[in-house]
C-alpha angles and dihedrals in degrees: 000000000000114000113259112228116208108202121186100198141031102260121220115225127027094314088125103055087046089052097048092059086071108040155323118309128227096186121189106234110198114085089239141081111298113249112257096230080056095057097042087051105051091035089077095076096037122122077193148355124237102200149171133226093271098054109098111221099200143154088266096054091042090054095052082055110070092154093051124114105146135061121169116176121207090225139068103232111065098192082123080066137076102218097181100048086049096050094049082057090057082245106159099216122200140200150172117264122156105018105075095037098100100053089046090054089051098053095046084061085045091062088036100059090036090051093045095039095039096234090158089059104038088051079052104054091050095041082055098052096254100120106118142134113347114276127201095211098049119143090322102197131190122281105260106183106065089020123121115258124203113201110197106213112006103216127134091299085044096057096042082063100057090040084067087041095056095049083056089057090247117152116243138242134166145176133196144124092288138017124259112220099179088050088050096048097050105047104016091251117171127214123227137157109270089253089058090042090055103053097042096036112091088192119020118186120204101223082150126129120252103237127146082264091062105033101129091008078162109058134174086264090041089055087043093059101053111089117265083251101052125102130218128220130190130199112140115061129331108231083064074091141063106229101197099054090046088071090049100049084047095048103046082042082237075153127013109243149340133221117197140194093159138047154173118269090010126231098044121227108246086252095054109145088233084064096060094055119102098202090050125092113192118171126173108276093288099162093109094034102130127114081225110053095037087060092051092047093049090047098044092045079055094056082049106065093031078057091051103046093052085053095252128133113270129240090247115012115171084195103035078154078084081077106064 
């Protein structure tokens, strides 16, 4: 019998026609997440699972899929799946390192440079009919090239960042659970404990994972540790950061500006209290927003469950231990 594919989401590229050589496809057809009652019923009779970031892979789900053995997810984080509960099923899950780092990375210096140079605001201000005579004292912004640049989980995306600072001549810090001495060698970037980053960066970017560990990585004494002039750039996963305490420390200028690609809830309701702040960017979870590299994540999360049908290894596999 030929393997039966659920796929949530209509796929870019050429997903589809990878996924057909290995079996038959029940595609989701709105352009929409897919209800959950939708997914938990079709995924009764799934080999394997093609998903996205807002489908939530859990114990529930699992049990209603005695026939699953593969998940691929067309994104690189995989806090919408319970690893663990998947590997105990002997489920090969997959996933999408690598191709989408360096728009991500671009993006991350994109928010940098409009938090520190104020490029909301001063589309703002002419938006707004502002615009007038020529004023010494206009939006004046941070210094971005020979500042000090704290990158927050130094991972492939991490390093990617401070690949663009130091093009920008920044000097590099970094925190995370180990050091990187290739990273270090390479760029010159030094290792601290994220205390000792926040008080020294003038700009820290949140390329972290979400795991229990870093939920709320950016507390409300993390926040009030950064200098008032620091900014603050997130492109990672949005409950790294309180929230809460985001829009305090925004709000009383304990630090100068945000720049967000990620938040908590997401999306945010158009009266969100981040939106009517005028030192805060948010924009809608762009990192992986090419046309090139989605192309390249929805193909290879393809490859990845035709691997994993036919019993090979997959491409990117966040449990290869399923293998034996």
């Amino acid at each position: 019998m030929a393997s039966s594919i659920l796929v949530t989401r209509r796929p870019p590229g050429t997903a589809l026609d990878i996924l057909s050589s290995a079996g038959s496809i029940d595609l989701w057809e709105p352009d929409e997440i897919m209800l959950r009652v939708e997914l938990v019923r079709r995924v009764a009779e799934a080999d394997a699972v093609y998903c996205m970031l807002t489908d939530h892979i859990d114990s529930e789900l699992l049990d209603a899929a005695p026939r699953l053995r593969v998940v691929s997810n067309m994104a690189v984080g995989l806090d919408n799946i319970d690893l663990e509960a998947c590997t105990s099923r002997g489920i090969a899950v997959g996933h999408t390192p690598g191709v989408l780092t360096e728009a991500t990375a671009d993006l991350a210096m994109a928010l940098l440079l409009g938090a520190a140079r104020r490029i909301g605001e001063g589309i703002d201000y002419v938006r707004a009919g502002s615009w007038g005579e020529f004023r010494l004292d206009l939006l004046l912004g941070q210094e971005v090239h020979s500042s000090t640049i704290g990158v927050v989980g130094m991972g492939r995306i991490g390093a990617a960042v401070a690949r663009r600072a130091a093009g920008f001549g920044m000097s590099i810090l970094y925190s995370g659970p180990s050091r990187k001495p290739a990273i270090e060698q390479e760029l010159g970037a030094q290792h601290h404990r994220l205390d000792d980053l926040l008080r020294l960066a003038d700009h820290v970017v949140i390329t972290a994972p979400l795991t229990p560990e870093t939920h709320h990585l950016i507390s409300e004494d993390a926040l009030r540790l950064m200098k008032p002039t620091a900014t603050l750039t997130n492109v990672a996963r949005g409950p790294l950061v309180d929230t809460a305490a985001l829009v305090d420390a925004l709000q009383n200028r304990l630090i100068a500006s945000a720049a967000l690609d990620v938040t908590d809830p997401e999306p945010l309701s158009s009266d969100h209290p981040l939106l009517s702040l005028p030192n805060c960017i948010v924009i809608p979870h762009l990192g992986s927003a090419t046309l090139k590299t989605r192309a390249a994540m929805a193909d290879l999360a393809a490859r990845n469950v035709v691997l994993g049908l036919r019993g090979k290894p997959m491409e990117a596999c966040a449990n290869p231990e399923v293998y034996g």
